[in-house]
C-alpha positions in Angstrom: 98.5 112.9 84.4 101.9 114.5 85.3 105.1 113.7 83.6 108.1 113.2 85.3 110.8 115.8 85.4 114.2 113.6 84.4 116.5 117.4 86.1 120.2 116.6 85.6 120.3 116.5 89.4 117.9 113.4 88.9 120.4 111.8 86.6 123.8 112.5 88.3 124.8 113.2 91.4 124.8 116.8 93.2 127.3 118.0 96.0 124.4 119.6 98.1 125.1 119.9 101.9 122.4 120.0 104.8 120.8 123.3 103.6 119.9 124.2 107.0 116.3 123.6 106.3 114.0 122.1 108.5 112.4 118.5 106.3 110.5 117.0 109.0 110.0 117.8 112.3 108.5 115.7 115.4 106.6 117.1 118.5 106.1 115.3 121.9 105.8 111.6 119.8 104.3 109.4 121.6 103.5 105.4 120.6 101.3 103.2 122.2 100.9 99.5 121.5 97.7 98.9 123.7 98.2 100.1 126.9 102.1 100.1 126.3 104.2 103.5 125.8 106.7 102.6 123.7 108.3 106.0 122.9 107.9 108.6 125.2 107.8 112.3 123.9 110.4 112.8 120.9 111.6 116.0 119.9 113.3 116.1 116.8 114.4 117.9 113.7 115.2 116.7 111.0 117.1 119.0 108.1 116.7 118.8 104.4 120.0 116.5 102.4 121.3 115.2 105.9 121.7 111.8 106.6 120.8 111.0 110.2 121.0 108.0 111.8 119.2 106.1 114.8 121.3 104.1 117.0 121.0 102.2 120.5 120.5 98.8 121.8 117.9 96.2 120.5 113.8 97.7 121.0 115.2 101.5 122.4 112.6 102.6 119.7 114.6 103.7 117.0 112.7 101.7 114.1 109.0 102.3 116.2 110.0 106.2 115.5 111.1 105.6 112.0 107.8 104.2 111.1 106.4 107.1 112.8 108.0 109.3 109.8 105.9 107.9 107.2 102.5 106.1 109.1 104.0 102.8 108.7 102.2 102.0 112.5 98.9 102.4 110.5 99.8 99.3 109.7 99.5 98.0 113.2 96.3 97.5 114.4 97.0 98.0 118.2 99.4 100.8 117.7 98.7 104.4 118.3 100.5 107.5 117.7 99.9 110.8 119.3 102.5 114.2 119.4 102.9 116.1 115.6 105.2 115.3 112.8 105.4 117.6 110.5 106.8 117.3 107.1 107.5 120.4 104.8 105.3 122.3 108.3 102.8 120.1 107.1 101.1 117.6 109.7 101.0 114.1 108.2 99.1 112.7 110.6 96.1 115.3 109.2 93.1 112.5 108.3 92.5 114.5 105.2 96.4 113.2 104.2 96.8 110.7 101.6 98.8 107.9 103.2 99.8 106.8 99.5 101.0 110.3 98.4 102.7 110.6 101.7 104.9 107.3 101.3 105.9 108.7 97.9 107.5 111.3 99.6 109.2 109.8 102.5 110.0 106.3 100.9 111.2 103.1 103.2 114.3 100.7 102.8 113.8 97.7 104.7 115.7 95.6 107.0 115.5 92.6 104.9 115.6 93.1 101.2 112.1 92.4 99.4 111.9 92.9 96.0 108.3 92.6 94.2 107.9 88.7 92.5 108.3 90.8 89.2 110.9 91.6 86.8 113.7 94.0 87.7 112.3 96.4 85.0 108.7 96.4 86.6 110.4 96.6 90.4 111.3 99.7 89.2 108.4 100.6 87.2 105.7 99.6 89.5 105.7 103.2 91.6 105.7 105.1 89.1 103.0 103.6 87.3 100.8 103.7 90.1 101.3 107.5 90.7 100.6 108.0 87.2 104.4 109.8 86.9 104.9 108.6 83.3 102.7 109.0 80.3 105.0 107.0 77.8 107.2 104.0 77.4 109.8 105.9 76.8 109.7 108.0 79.6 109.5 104.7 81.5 112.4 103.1 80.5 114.3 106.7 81.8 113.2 106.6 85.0 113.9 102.8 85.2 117.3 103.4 84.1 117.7 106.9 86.0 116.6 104.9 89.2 119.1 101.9 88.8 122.0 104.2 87.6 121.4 106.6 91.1 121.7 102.9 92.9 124.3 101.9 91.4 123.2 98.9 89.8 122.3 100.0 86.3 125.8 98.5 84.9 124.8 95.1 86.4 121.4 94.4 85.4 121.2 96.3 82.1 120.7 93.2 80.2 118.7 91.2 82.1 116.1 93.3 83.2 113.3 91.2 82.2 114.7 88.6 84.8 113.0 88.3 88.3 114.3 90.5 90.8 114.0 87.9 93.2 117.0 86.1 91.6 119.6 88.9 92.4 121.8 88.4 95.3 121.2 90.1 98.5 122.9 93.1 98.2 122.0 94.1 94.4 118.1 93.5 96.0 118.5 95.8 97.9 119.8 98.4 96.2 117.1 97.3 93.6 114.5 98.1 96.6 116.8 101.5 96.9 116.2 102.3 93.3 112.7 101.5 93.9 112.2 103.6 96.5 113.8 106.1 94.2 111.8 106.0 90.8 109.0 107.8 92.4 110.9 110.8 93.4 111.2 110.7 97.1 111.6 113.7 99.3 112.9 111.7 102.1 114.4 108.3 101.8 113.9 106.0 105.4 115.9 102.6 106.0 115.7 100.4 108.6 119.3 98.7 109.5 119.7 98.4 105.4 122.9 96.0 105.6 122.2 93.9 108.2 121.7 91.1 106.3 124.5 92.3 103.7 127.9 90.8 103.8 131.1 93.3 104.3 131.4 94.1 100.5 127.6 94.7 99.8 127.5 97.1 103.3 130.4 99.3 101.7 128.6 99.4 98.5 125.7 100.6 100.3 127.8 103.4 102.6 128.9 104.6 99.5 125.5 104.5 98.1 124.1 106.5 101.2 126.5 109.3 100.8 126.1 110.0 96.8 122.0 109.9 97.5 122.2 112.8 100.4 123.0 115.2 97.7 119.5 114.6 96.2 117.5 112.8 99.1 117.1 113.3 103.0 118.0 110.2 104.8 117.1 108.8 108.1 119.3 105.4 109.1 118.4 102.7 112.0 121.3 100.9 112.6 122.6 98.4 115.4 126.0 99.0 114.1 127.7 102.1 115.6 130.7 101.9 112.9 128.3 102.3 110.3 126.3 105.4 111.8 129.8 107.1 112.4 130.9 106.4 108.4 127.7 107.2 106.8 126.1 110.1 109.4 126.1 113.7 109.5 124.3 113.6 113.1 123.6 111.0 115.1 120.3 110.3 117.7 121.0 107.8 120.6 117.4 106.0 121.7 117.4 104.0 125.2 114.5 102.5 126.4 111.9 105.0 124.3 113.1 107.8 124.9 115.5 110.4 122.6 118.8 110.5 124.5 121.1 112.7 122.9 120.9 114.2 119.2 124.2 115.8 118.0 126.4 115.6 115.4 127.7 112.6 114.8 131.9 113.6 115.3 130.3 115.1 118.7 128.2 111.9 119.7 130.9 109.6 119.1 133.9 111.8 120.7 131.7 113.9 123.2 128.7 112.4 124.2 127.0 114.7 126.4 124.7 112.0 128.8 127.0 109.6 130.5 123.9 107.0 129.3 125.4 108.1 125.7 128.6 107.4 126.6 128.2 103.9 128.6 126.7 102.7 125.2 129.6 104.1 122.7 132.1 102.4 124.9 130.2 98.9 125.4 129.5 99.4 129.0 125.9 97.7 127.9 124.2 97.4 124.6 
């Protein structure tokens, strides 16, 4: 059984910038629901303690790639996926891959939060039970409170976490799914449009969130809200009608969109 390492990195925040190093990469990715192309041939890299985000109008493709980053259209019977993601130069569409030690690594924030029907302390404690992280109780509780301080919601749930999860409000869930997604030590952290059913105060929470984590964690955003992508974002990838548009950093996206289709959507021409 291995024991989790508790590094102070783990327990505070680190000032790391994009390292320059290559996380995950994507090759010609192509997805297919039936006999529909629904994203057609992404090229992308993606580099280690970015945060990137995804943006362009309603079904460009932008989540159906972001499930491609951790075999979420497994899920999906008539979906298929062809082209290469690689993370760490490893394929992880390889059959010999574990699926369950691959989602460890690239963890998922979802759209709408959706805690476990369990106590706050076993939200938390549920991953890393299951990948046999922990051999004690004590070790437990520190990655329970590790994972809820790194979210930012250790001070508010401290003591009450044998209370249901389910009773928190909408944006303390889901930064309890964040610190979730957390507790198992995620290489890469995927969310998919994270506040858009948050109100104003639990979205800035979350922004704020999102920029403390990249220090630790590589982040890849969908989000309908161009504001957001340009607050949070170190690059930024424009998707219109499955296909990659433009990829660029997000200052240069936002002020100097280099595809006039990039451009017509920044200035609300459609969208």
């Amino acid at each position: 059984m291995k024991t989790v390492k508790l590094s102070s990195e783990r327990l505070g925040v680190s000032n790391k910038q994009p390292s320059g190093k290559i996380k995950m990469s994507a090759r010609d990715v192509k997805v297919f629901y039936g006999e529909s192309e629904a994203l057609h041939g992404i090229d992308m890299d993606i580099y280690e303690n970015e945060v990137i985000a995804f943006i362009g109008p309603s079904g460009c493709g932008k989540s159906t790639f972001l499930r491609c980053l951790n075999r979420m259209n497994d899920t999906i019977d008539v979906a298929k996926v062809t082209g290469q993601v690689l993370l760490d130069e490893q394929d992880i569409y390889d059959p010999s891959l574990d699926v369950v030690q691959l989602r460890a690594r690239v963890g998922m924030v979802f759209q709408k939060p959706n805690p476990f029907p369990k106590s706050i302390y076993e939200n938390i404690a549920y991953g890393p039970r299951l990948h046999g992280l922990v051999e004690t109780r004590r070790e437990m509780d520190e990655v329970v409170e590790s994972s809820l301080r790194r979210a930012g919601l250790w001070e508010e749930v401290k003591d009450r976490l044998d209370a249901p999860g389910t009773g928190l409000s909408g944006g303390q869930q889901q930064r309890l799914c964040i610190a979730r997604a957390i507790a198992v030590s995620p290489e890469v952290i995927l969310m998919d449009e994270p506040c858009s059913a948050l109100d104003p105060i639990a979205t800035s929470i979350i922004e704020e969130l999102i920029d403390e984590l990249k220090g630790s964690y590589t982040l890849v955003i969908v989000t309908h809200n161009m504001q957001q992508a340009a607050r949070v974002s170190d690059k930024t990838a424009f998707f219109h009608l499955g296909n990659l548009i433009e990829l660029n950093k997000t200052d240069e996206i936002f002020t100097n969109p280099q595809d006039k289709k990039t451009e017509d959507y920044i200035t609300g021409r459609f969208g």
